[in-house]
C-alpha positions as CSV (number, residue, x, y, z in Angstrom):
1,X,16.3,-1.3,-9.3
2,X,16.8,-4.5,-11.1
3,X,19.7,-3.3,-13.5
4,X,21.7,-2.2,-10.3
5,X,20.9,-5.1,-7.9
6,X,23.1,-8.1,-8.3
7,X,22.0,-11.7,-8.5
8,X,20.5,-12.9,-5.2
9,X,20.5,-9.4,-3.7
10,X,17.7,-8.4,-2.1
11,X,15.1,-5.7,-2.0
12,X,12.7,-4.0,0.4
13,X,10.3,-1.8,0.2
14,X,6.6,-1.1,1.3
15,X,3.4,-0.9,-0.8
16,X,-0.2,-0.8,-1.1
17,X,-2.2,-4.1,-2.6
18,X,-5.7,-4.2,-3.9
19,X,-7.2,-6.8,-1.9
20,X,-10.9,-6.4,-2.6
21,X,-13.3,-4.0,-5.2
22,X,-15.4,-1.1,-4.4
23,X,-16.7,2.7,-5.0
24,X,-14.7,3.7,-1.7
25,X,-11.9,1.7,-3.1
26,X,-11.6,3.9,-6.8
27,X,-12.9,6.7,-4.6
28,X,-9.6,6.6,-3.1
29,X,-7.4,6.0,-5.8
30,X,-8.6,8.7,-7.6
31,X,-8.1,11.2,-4.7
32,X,-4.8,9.9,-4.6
33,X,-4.1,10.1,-8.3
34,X,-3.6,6.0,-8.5
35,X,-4.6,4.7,-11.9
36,X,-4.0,1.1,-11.0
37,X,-3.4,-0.6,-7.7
38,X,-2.0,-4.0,-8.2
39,X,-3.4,-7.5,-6.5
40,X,-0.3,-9.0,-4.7
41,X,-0.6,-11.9,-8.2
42,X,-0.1,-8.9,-10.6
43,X,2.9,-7.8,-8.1
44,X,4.7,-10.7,-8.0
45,X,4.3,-11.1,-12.1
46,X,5.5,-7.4,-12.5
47,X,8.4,-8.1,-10.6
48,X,9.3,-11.6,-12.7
49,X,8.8,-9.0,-15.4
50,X,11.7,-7.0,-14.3
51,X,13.7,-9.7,-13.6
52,X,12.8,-10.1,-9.9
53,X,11.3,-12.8,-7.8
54,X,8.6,-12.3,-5.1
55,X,10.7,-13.4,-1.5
56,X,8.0,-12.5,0.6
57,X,6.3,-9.7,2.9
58,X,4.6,-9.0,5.9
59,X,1.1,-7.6,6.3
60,X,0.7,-3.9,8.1
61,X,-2.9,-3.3,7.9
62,X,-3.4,-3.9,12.2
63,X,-0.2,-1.3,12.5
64,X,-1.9,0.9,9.8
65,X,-5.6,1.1,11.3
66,X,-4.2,1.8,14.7
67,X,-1.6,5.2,13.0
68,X,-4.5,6.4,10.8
69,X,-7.0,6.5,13.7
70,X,-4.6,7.8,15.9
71,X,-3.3,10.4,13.1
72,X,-6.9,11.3,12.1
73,X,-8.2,12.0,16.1
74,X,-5.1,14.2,16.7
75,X,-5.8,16.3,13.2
76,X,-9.2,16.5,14.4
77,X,-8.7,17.7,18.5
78,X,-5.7,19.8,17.4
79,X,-7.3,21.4,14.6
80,X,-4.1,20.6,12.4
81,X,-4.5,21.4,8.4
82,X,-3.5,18.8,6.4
83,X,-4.5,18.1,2.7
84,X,-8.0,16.0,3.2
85,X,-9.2,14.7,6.4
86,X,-11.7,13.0,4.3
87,X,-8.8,11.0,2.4
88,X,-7.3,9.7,5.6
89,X,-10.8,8.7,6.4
90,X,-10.9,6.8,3.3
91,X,-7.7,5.7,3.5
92,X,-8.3,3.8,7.0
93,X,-12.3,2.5,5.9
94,X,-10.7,0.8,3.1
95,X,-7.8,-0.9,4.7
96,X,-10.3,-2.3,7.5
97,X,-12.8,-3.2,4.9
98,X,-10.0,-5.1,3.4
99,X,-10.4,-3.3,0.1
100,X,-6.3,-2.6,-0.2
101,X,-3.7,-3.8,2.1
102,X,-0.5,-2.3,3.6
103,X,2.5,-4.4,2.8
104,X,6.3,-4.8,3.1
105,X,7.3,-6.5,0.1
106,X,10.4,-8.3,-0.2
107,X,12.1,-9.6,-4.0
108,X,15.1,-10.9,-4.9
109,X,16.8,-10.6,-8.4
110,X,16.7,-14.0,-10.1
């Protein structure tokens, strides 16, 4: 992404912080094949890595907690399969347990 974006430009994206340590937490990541989950510091010092600056992001842990319980309670009183009902379980205790945050993440390429 850095080669093709040109100085100044601008990009967007979403991603998932560690914010906070725990078994739940590597639980998790292991279920979802993560071997590292980055603190936003390590973020914004892989991105000046790559020739990008940190520009700033938005926090959707509230939006996230509200679409996981929603998601979960219709997998459950529809019945639907889906891969793990415990991992979306996970997924939402460690976001509200502020173990890993939701983010939109915005850089800039210096």
């Amino acid at each position: 992404i850095s080669k093709v974006l040109r100085p100044g430009g601008v990009l967007v994206t979403t991603d998932v912080l560690r914010t906070g340590e725990s078994a739940d937490l590597n639980k998790f990541m292991k279920m979802n094949f993560m071997s590292a989950l980055l603190t936003l510091d390590e973020m914004k010092a892989a991105l000046l890595r790559n020739g990008l600056e940190y520009y700033g992001g938005e926090n959707l842990d509230d939006h996230f907690i509200k679409s996981a319980a929603k998601k979960t309670e219709q997998i459950v009183t529809e019945n639907i399969p889906c891969p793990s009902l415990p991992f979306f379980k996970l997924q939402e205790s460690t976001v509200k347990n502020k173990e890993m945050s939701f983010q939109i993440v915005m850089a800039k390429k210096i």
